[in-house]
N, C-alpha and C positions, 0 to 999 in steps of 0.2 A: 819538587814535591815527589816524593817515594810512589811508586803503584801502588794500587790497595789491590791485592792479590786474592784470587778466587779460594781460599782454602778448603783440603782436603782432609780427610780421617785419613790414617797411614794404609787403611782396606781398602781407600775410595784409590787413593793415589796411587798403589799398587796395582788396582786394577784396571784402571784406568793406561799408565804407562805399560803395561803388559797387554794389552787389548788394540792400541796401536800400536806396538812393533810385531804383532803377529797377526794383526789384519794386510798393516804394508809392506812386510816381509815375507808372509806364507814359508810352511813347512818345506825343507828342503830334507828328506830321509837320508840323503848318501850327499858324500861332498860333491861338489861340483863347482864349475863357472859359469855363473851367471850374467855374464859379459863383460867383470870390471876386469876382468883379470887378475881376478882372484879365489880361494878355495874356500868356498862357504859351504857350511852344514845347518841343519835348524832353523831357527826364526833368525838369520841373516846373522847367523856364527861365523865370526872367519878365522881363516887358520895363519892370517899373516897377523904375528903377535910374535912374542917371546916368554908367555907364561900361558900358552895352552897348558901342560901338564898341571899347574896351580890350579886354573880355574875350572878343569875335569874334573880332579880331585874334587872340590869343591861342591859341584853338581852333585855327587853321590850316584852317578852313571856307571853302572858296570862297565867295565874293560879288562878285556885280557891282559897277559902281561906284553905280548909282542904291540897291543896296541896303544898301552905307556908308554914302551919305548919309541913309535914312529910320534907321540904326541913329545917325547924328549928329544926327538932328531930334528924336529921343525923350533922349537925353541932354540936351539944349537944352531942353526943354518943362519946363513946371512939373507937378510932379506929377500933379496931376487934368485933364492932357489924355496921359498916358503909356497907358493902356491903350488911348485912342481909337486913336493913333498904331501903337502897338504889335499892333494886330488887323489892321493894315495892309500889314504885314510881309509880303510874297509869298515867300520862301524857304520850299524842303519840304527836312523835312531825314529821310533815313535812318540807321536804328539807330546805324553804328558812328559818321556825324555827330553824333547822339545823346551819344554816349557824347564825342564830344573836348568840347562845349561841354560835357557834368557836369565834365569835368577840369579845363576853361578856367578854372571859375565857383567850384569846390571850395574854395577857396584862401579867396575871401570870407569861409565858414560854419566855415573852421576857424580862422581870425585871432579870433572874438569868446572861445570857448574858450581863448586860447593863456595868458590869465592864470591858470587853474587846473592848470598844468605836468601836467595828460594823458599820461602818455607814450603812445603809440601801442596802444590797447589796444580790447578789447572792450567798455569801457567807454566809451571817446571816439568810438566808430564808432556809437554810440548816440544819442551826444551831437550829434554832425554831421548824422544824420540828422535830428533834431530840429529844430535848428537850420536846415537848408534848409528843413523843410514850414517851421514858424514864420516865418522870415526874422529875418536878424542883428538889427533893430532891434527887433521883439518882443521876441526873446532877451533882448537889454540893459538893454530896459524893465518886462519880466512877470517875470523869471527868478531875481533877487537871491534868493530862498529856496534856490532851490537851488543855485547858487553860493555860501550862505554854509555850506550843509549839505558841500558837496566838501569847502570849504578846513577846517572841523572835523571832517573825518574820519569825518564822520560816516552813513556809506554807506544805510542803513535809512529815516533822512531826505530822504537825495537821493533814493533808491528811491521813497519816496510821493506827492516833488511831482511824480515824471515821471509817473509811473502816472496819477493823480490831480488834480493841479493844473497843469498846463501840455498843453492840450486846446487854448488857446485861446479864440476869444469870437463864433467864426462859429457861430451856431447850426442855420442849415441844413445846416452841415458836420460837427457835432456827433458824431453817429456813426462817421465816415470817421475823424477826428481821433481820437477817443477809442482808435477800435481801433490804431490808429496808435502810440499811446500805451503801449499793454498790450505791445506787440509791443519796443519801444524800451525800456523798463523793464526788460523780461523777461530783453534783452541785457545792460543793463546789471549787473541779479543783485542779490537782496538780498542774498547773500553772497559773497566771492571764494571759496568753495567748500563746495557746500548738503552733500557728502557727509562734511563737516569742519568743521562749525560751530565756533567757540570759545563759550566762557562770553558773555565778552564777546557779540562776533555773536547769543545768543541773546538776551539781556538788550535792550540795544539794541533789538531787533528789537522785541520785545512794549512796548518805552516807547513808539517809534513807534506802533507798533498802538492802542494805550492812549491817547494824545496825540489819536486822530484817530481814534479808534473811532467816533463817532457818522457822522463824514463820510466815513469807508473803506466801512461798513455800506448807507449809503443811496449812495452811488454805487453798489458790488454789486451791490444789490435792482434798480436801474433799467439799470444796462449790463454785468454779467458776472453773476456766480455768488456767493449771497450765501455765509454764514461756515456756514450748517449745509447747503452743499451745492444747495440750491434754485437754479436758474435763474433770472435776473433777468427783468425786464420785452422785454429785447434781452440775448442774450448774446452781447455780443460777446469774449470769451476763444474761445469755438468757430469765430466768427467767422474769426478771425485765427488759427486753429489749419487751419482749411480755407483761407483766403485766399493765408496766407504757409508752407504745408506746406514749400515749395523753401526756402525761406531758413531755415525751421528744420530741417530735415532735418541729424540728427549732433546739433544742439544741445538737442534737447528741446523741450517743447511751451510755448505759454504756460499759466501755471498759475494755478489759481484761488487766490484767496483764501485759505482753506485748505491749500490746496498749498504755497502760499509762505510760511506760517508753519510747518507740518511741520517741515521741521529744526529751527527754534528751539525749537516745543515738545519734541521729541525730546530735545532738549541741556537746556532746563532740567531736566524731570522727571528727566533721569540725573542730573545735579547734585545737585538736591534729596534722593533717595533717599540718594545717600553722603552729603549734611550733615544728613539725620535719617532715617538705615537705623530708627530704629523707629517710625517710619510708613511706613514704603518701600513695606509691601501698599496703602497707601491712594495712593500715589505712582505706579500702574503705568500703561503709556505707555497703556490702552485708561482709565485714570479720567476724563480730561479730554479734552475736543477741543480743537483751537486757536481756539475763540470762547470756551471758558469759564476760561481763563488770565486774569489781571487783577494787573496792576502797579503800580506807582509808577513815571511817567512822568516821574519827576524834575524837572519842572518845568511851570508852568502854559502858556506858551508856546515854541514850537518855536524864536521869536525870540531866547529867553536859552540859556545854557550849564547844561545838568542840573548841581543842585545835589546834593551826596550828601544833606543834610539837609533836603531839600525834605516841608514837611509836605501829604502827601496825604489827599485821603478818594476810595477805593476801594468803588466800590457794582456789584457783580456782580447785583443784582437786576433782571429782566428783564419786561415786562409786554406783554402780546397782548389788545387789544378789555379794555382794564379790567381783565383780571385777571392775578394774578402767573405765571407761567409757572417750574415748578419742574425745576432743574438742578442739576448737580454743578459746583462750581467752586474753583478755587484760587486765592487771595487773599493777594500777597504786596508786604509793605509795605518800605518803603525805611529811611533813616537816619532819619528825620524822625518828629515824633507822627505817627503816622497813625488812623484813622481805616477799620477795614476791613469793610466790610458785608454780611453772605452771604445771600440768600432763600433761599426753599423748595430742598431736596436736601441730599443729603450734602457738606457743601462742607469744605475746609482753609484754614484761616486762619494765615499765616506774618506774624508781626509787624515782625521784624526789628527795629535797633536802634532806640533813642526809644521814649519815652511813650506805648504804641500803644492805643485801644477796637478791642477784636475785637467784632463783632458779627453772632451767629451769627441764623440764622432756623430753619425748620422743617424740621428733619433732624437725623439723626445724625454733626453738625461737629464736626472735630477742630481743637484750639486749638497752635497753637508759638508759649511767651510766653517774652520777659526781663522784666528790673527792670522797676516803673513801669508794664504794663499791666495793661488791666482788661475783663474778658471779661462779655459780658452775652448770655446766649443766650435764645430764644424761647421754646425748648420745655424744657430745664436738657436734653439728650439730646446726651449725646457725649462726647469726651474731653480732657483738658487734657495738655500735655507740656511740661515745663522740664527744660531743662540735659541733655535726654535720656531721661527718665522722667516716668512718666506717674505724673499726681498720684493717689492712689486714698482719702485720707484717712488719717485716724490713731485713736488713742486719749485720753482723758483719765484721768491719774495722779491717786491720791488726793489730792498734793498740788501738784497744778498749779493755776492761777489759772480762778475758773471762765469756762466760754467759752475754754478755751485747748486745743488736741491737739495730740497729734506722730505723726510717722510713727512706722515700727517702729524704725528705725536712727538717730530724733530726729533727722534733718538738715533736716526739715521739718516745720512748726510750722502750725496752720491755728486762726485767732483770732475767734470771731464778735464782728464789732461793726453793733450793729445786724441791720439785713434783709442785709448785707454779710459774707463771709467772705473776709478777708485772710488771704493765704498767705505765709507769709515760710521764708528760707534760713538758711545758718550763715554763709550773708557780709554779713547785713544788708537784703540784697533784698526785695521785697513784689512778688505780682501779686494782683488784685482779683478776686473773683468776685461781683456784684450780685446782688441778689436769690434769693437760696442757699436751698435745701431738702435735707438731707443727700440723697445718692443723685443732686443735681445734677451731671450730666456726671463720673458714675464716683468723685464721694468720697464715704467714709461716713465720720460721725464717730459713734464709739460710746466707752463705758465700759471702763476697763482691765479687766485679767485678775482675779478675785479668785480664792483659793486656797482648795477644796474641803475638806473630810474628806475621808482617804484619798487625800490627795496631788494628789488631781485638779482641773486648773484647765479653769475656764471663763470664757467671757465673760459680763458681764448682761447679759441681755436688753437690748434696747435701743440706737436709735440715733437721732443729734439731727436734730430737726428744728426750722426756723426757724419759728417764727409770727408773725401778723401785726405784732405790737408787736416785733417785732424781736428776742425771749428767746429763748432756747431751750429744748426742753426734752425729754424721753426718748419715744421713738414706738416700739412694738415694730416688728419687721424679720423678714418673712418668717417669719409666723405666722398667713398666710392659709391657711385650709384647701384652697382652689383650686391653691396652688400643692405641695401633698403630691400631690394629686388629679392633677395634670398628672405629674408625677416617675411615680407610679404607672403612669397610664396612658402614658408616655411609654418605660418599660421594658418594658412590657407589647407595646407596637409594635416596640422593640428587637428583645427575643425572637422574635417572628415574623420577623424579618425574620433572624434567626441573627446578630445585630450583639452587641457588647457596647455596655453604656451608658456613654460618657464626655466628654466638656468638650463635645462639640457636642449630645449628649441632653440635659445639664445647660442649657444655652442655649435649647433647643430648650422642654423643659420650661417655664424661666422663661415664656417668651416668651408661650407657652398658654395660663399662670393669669393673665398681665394681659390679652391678649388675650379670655379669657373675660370678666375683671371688667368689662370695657372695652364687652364687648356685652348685657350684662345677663344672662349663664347663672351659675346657682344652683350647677353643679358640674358637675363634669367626669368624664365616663365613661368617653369614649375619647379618642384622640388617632391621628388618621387621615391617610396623607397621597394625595394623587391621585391619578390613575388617567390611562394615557394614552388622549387622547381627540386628536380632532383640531383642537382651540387648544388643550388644557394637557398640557405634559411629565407623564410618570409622575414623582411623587414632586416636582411643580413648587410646589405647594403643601399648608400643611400645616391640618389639620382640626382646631378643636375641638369635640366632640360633647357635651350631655347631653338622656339616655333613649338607647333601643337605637336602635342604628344600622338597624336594619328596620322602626322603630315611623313614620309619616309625620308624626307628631306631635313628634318629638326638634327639638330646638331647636341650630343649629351656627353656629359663627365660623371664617373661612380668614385667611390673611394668606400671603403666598410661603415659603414654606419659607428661600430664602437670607436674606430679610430676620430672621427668627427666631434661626438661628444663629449670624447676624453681630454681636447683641445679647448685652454682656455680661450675665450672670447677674445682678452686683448694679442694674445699672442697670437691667433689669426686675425685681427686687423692688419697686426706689426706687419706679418708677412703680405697682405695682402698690399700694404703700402709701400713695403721695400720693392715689392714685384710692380705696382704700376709706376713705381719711381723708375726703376730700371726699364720699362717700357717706354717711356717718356724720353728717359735718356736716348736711348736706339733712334726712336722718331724721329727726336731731335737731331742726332747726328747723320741720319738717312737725308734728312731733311735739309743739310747744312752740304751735305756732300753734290745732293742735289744742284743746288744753288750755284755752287766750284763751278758744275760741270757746266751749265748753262752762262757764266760769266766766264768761262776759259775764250781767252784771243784764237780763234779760229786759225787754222795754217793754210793759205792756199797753193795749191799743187799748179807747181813753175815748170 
């Protein structure tokens, strides 16, 4: 897709291009070096060329005749005696002098451009400026990336080599240049309009980002503002926010990092909520910053054409001094298998089409699978979502195959094989869930309904759980006394509070009795929530108590309050039964070790 370019009047564009090279250049009256080593005069005129006396002429600059012939003696010189020559130069030239030799010269810096058909726009008055600091043969030589980024259309790319990759290679100049850089990019625009992004525009944007994440990141840290906001080392975005205020004046600031991803994250996340409205709460513009977005970059190098089917692997995991550093992030894969990685936090993993591994870490991550993937989470905590609905488990018929369940409405089938539970559809599909323990990220598989005396049906007891050989077999489910004990004292806090108890008490509740099992309390007395103090909200977090809350001896667990109710019900039973199952295990084999020790043949001392 071609740029749609900001266009100019031939006055706008003229003055515009003339206003930055003589805000970032400033007046030089007498030649001199300005530390490239080389002989500049004017708005960043230099005299290493071979058609100074042309483009004098040109200008309409008075000159004697001795100082035609020193402009004919540096055309004639070989290169490496041009600057000697050229600091030589006795003409002083003022401002509006100044200004005829930019216009003489201009012509040069827009002939190298003239193959990428520019029309006169905010974009090429960028581009020109550029091109004068660098000089045409730089251009020609450094700049094929971003010349091949124009001619594909491909705006976001061109946007990164300016910013990023074409600084140059004077190092002493390093700084000057860079801000230079940020200032000329900033014109150029990652988008033809940040208040109207397209799909496309945002998409783009974050493959860019994604492509060159690691070296967008540490340029930031050392010369602007990095992605969570912190100052670099020099910031020069502030820089050149105070430097070149006149030139941006009307057009806005230059932006950090963050800043200039902002509309694209805006636009994806609104996309994404209407193509999965039932995550949309987990989808809202404050879930994600624009560092914690992660894509399919469509391709391994910026030098090929994004492939739709390009297989990625996507690793949003983050690390500080050795250790992992825990965030929320969104991970959204392309055509291709991919491969998607989430660390520590509540992250989203969007597979997209192809054979995709989801791979969640430690948090409460949400899964969006098709055909053919296969989700493997860290901690089994969080949720799965196909074709629009969230997977929650089923039942097994008396006469279905063992190891096999269905949903309620039989459209989905969930199979254990092995330590594995295969989910499959009515069109033939499968996604994988690894290493399954019923209650793993919100499905329970239990026993169908059997029919009662007296007409009443129930469920049996019981829901499966995977063991280690891979069988399954019947585990009771939320028939921990801890979690009666929470329900109680949970209504019990209701009532004072004049609340009724419903879906978020029930949440609230669960969350208490694993929470307790989790800290070692025997039982639960109260369920208490906080007090405002000055670091914690009233009601910011919630308490669990056993003994009286006045005894200095009672024994209590906290966790935040939002984290509690935000956990579905059955998913803290699950955990709460995998944790006394594993308690039981321990017991048991404390218990068994026991036993050894006191049936061991005594040795007696000969």
């Amino acid at each position: 897709m071609p740029i749609n370019y900001r266009e100019l009047t031939q006055e706008q564009y003229n003055a515009l291009t003339g206003d930055l090279v003589k805000l970032t250049e400033s007046l030089h009256a007498r030649s001199q070096d300005v530390g490239d080593g080389r002989a500049t005069i004017g708005y960043g005129y230099t005299f290493n060329r071979s058609n100074n006396a042309a483009i004098w002429a040109e200008s309409g600059i008075e000159l004697s005749d001795a100082q035609r012939r020193q402009l004919s003696t540096i055309d004639a010189a070989a290169p490496g005696d041009r600057t000697r020559l050229g600091l030589q130069f006795d003409r002083t030239l003022n401002a509006a002098e100044g200004d005829q030799l930019l216009a003489a010269s201009m012509p040069e810096y827009e002939r190298p451009i003239n193959a990428l058909n520019m029309p006169m726009s905010q974009e090429r008055a960028a581009l020109v400026s550029l091109v004068y600091n660098r000089g045409a043969g730089s251009y020609n030589a450094n700049m094929q990336s971003f010349r091949d980024a124009v001619v594909a259309g491909d705006r976001s790319e061109a946007w990164f080599e300016m910013r990023y990759n074409a600084w140059g290679s004077n190092a002493a100049a390093e700084a000057g240049l860079r801000k230079r850089r940020v200032l000329e990019s900033e014109l150029f625009g990652l988008y033809s309009d940040p208040n109207n992004v397209t799909s496309d525009e945002a998409l783009s944007t974050y493959q860019m980002y994604q492509q060159h994440r690691e070296r967008i990141n540490r340029d930031e840290a050392r010369w602007g503002v990095d992605i969570d906001g912190n100052p670099g080392q020099r910031n020069l975005i502030a820089e050149a926010n105070r430097d070149y205020a006149t030139l941006l004046e009307g057009r806005g600031n230059v932006q950090t990092l963050a800043q200039s991803l902002d509309p694209a994250r805006l636009r994806l996340l609104s996309d994404l909520r209407e193509q999965h409205p039932e995550i949309a709460d987990r989808l809202s513009n404050e879930a994600f910053n624009a560092g914690s977005i992660h894509v399919d970059a469509g391709r391994d190098s910026a030098r090929v054409a994004v492939d739709a089917d390009h297989a990625a692997t996507i690793d949003a995991t983050r690390r500080r001094n050795g250790a992992e550093v825990s965030s929320n992030d969104l991970l959204l894969g392309g055509g291709g298998n991919d491969t998607l990685i989430g660390g520590q936090g509540n992250d989203v993993l969007i597979g997209g089409p192809g054979h995709d591994v989801l791979r969640g870490g430690a948090g409460n991550d949400i899964y969006i699978v098709n055909d053919g993937d296969v989700v493997q989470d860290a901690d089994r905590n969080g949720q799965i979502f196909w074709d629009g609905r969230q997977l929650t488990g089923g039942t097994r018929q008396a006469d279905d195959p063992e190891g096999v369940f269905r949903s309620a409405d039989g459209q989905v089938t969930y199979r254990i094989q092995g330590a594995d539970l295969l989910i499959g559809n009515e069109r033939g599909q499968s996604v994988t869930v690894q290493d399954f323990q019923s209650g793993s990220l919100g499905i329970e598989l239990g026993q169908a309904h059997v029919q009662r005396e007296h007409g009443a049906s129930q469920t049996e007891q019981g829901a499966v759980k995977i063991s280690e050989s891979g069988r399954y077999q019947l585990a009771s489910l939320s028939q921990d006394p801890l979690h009666s004990q929470a329900e109680d004292a949970v209504r019990r806090l209701e009532q004072g509070l004049g609340r009724e108890y419903d879906d978020n008490s029930a949440r609230l509740a669960a969350s208490s009795a694993y929470l307790a099992k989790e800290n070692g309390l025997s039982r639960i007395d109260h369920v208490v929530l906080s007090e405002n103090t000055k670091s914690v909200r009233q009601g910011e977090n919630v308490f669990v108590v056993e003994g009286a809350l006045n005894d200095p001896a009672h024994k209590m667990a906290h966790m935040k309050t939002s984290d509690a109710i935000a956990q579905p019900v059955e998913q803290s039973l699950a955990q709460l039964q995998a944790l006394g199952e594993t308690q039981r295990q321990q017991q048991s084999q404390q218990q068994e070790q026991q036993r050894e020790q006191l049936i061991a043949p005594q040795h007696r001392m000969v």
